[in-house]
C-alpha positions as CSV (number, residue, x, y, z in Angstrom):
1,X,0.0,0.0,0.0
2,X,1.3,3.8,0.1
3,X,-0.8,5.8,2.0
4,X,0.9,8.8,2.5
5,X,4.1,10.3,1.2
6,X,6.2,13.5,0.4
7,X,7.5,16.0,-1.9
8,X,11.1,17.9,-1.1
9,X,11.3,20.4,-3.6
10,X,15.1,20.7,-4.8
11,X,15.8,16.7,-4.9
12,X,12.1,16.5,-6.6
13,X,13.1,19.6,-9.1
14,X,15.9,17.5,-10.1
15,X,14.1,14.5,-10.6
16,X,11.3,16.0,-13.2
17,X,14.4,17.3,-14.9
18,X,16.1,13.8,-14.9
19,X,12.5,12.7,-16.6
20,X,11.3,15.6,-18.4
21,X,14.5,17.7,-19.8
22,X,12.4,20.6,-18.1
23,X,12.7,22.7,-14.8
24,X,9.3,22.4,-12.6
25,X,8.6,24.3,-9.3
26,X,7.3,22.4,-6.7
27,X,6.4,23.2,-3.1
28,X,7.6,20.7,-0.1
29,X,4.9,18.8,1.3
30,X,6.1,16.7,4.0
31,X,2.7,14.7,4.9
32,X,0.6,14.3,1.8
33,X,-2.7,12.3,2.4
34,X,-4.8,10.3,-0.4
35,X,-7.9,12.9,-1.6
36,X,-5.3,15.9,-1.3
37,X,-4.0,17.4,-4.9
38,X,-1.0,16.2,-6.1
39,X,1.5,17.1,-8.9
40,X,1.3,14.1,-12.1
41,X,3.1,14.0,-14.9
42,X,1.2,12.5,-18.1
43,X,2.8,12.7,-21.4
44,X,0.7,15.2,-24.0
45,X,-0.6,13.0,-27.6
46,X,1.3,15.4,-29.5
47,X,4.8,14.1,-27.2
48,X,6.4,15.8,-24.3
49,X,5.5,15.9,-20.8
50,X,2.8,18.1,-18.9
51,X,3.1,18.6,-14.7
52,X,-0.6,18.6,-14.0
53,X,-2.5,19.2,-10.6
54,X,-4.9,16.2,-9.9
55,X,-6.6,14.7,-6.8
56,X,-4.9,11.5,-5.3
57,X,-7.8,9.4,-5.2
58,X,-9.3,8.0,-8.8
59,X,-12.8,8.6,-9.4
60,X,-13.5,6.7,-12.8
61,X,-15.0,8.9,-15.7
62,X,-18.7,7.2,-15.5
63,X,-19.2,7.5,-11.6
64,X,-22.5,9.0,-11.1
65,X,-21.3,11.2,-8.1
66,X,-17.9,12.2,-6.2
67,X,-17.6,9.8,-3.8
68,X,-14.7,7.9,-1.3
69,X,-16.8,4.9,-0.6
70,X,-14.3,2.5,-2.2
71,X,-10.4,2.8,-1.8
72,X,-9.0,4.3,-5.1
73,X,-5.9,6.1,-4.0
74,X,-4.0,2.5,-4.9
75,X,-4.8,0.1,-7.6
76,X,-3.8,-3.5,-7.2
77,X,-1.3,-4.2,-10.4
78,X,-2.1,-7.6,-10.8
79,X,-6.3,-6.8,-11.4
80,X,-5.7,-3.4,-13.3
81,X,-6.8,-5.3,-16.6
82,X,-10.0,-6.7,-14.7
83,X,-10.8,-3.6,-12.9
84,X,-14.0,-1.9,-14.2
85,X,-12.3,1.1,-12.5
86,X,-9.0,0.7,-13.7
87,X,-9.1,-0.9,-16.7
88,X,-9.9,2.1,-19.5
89,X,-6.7,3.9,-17.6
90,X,-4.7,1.0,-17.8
91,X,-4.9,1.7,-21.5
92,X,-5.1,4.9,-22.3
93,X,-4.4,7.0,-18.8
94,X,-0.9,5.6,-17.2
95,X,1.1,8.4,-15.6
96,X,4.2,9.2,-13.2
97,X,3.8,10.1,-9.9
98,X,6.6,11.9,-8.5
99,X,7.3,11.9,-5.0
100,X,11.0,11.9,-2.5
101,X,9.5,9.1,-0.2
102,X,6.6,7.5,1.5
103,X,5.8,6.4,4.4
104,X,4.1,2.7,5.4
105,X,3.1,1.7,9.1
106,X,4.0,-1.6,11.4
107,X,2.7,-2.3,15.1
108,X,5.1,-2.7,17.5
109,X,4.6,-3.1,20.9
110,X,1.0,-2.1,20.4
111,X,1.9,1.5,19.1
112,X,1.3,1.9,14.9
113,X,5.1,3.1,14.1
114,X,5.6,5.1,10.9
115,X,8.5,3.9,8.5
116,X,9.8,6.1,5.7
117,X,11.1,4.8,2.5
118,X,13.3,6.8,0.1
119,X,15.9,6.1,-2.1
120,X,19.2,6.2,-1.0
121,X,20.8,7.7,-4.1
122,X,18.1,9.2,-6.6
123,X,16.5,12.2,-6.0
124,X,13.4,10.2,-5.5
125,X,10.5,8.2,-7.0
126,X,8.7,7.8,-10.4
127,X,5.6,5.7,-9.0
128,X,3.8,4.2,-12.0
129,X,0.5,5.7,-11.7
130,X,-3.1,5.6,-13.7
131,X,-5.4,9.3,-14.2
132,X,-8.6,9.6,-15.6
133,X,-11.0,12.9,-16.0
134,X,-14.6,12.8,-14.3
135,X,-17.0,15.7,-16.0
136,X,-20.5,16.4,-14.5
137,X,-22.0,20.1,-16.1
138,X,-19.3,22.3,-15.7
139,X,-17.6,20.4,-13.1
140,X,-14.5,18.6,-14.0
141,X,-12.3,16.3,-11.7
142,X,-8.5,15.0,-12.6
143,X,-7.6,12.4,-10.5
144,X,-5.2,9.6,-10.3
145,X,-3.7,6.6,-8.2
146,X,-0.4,4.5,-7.4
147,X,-0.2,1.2,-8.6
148,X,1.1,-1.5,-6.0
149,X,2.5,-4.5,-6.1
150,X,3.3,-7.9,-3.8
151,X,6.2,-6.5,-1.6
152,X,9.6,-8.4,-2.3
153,X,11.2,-10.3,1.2
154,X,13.1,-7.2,1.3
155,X,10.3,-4.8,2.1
156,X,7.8,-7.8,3.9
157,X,8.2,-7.0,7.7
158,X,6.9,-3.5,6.5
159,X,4.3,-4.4,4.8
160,X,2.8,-6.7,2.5
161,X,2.5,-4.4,-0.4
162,X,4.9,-1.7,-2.0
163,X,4.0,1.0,-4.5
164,X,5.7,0.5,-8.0
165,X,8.9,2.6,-8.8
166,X,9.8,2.8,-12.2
167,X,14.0,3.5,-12.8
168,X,14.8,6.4,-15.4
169,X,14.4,3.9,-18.6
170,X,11.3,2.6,-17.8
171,X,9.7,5.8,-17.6
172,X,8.9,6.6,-20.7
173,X,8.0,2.8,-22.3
174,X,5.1,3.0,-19.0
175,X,3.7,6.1,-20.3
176,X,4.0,5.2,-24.3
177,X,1.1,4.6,-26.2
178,X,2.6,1.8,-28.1
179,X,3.2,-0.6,-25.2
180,X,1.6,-3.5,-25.4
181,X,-0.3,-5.1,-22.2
182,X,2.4,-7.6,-21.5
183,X,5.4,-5.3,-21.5
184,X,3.4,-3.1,-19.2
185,X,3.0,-5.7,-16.8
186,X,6.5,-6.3,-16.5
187,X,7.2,-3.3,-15.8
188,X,4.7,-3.6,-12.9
189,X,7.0,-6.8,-11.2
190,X,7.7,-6.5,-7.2
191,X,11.0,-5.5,-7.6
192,X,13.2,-2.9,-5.4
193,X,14.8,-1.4,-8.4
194,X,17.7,0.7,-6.5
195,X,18.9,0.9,-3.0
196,X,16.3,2.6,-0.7
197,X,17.0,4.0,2.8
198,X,14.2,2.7,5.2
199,X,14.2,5.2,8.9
200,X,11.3,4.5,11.6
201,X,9.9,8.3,12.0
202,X,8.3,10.3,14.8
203,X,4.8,9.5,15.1
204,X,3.7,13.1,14.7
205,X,3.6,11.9,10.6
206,X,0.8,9.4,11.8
207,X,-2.2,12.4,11.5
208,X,-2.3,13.5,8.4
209,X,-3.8,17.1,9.6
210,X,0.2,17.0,10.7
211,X,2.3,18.5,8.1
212,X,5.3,20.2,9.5
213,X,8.9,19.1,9.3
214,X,7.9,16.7,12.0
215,X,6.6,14.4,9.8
216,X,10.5,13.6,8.4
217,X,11.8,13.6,12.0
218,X,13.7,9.9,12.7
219,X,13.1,8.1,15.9
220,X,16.1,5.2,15.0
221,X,18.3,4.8,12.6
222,X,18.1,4.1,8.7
223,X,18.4,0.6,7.6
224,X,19.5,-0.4,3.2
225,X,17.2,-2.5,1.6
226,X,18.0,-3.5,-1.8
């Protein structure tokens, strides 16, 4: 699952230039909670990229109403071709989601202990992510989620799930209109696809109304996973 993650602005800045060849401004976000608005990159029909402003929590194109009755700020990678939610974009709506880490909980001792993930050397994620656009009169809703897969033994005593990271070069063949359903879905596999620094956090990161430096405060010491 990823529930909640973060933006820092310079190592993010140089990450969408990494992807994009272009220079973004984002603004640090250090506790970022699913139905909040969130910065996607989806590649224009035309080619090149477009940074747009969407809500991080799907709401298919023919729901009736906006709602949050079901979970739609992840997608499950193994039923997105199943999904009556997930499957039109699956084919037509994939997108990046940038982001510098996230953060997944474990109980210990009773007490729900936040964990934060980021990579160790890149300056951050490109979660593979789906977007579609809900229209009702004059109102019109963006909104996207982050694909997850099985978690590799690495990542286990975490959690079960992790969301999918994409390296540099896979980037652009998730996003291409070309790709055919079974390249896609290996470039969904459970991997750890670079080293990632994992640090057990304050708690203060555990409400999301919480969004002050806090939230990237350790409480131990970082751990490699690979």
């Amino acid at each position: 699952m990823c529930g909640r993650f973060n933006i820092i602005d310079d190592p993010l800045t140089k990450l969408l230039v990494e992807i994009t060849g272009q220079h973004y401004s984002v603004e640090t976000r250090f506790n970022i909670a699913p139905t909040e608005q969130i910065p996607v990159l989806v590649m224009r029909e035309e080619g090149g990229w477009d940074l747009q402003d969407m809500r991080w929590w799907l709401l298919p194109y023919w729901a009736k109403e906006v709602t949050t009755k079901y979970s739609m700020f992840n997608a499950k990678s193994e039923t997105l071709a199943k999904s009556s939610a997930f499957r039109e974009p699956f084919k037509k709506g994939r997108c990046i989601i940038p982001a510098s880490g996230y953060y997944e909980w474990k109980k210990e001792g009773g007490i729900k202990v936040p964990y934060y993930m980021e990579p160790r050397y890149e300056a951050g994620f490109a979660f593979a992510g789906l977007w579609d656009r809900w229209q009702s009169g004059e109102q019109v809703i963006e909104s996207c989620t982050i694909i997850t897969a099985a978690a590799p033994e690495s990542m286990k005593a975490i959690h079960n799930r992790i969301p999918v990271h994409l390296s540099r070069d896979q980037v652009n063949e998730w996003v291409a209109p070309e790709a055919s359903p079974d390249r896609l879905m290996e470039l969904l596999a459970p991997e750890i696809r670079f080293p990632l620094a994992v640090t057990p956090m304050s708690t203060y990161v555990n409400n999301a109304r919480n969004k002050g430096e806090g939230c990237i405060e350790p409480a131990g010491e970082s751990v490699r996973v690979d």
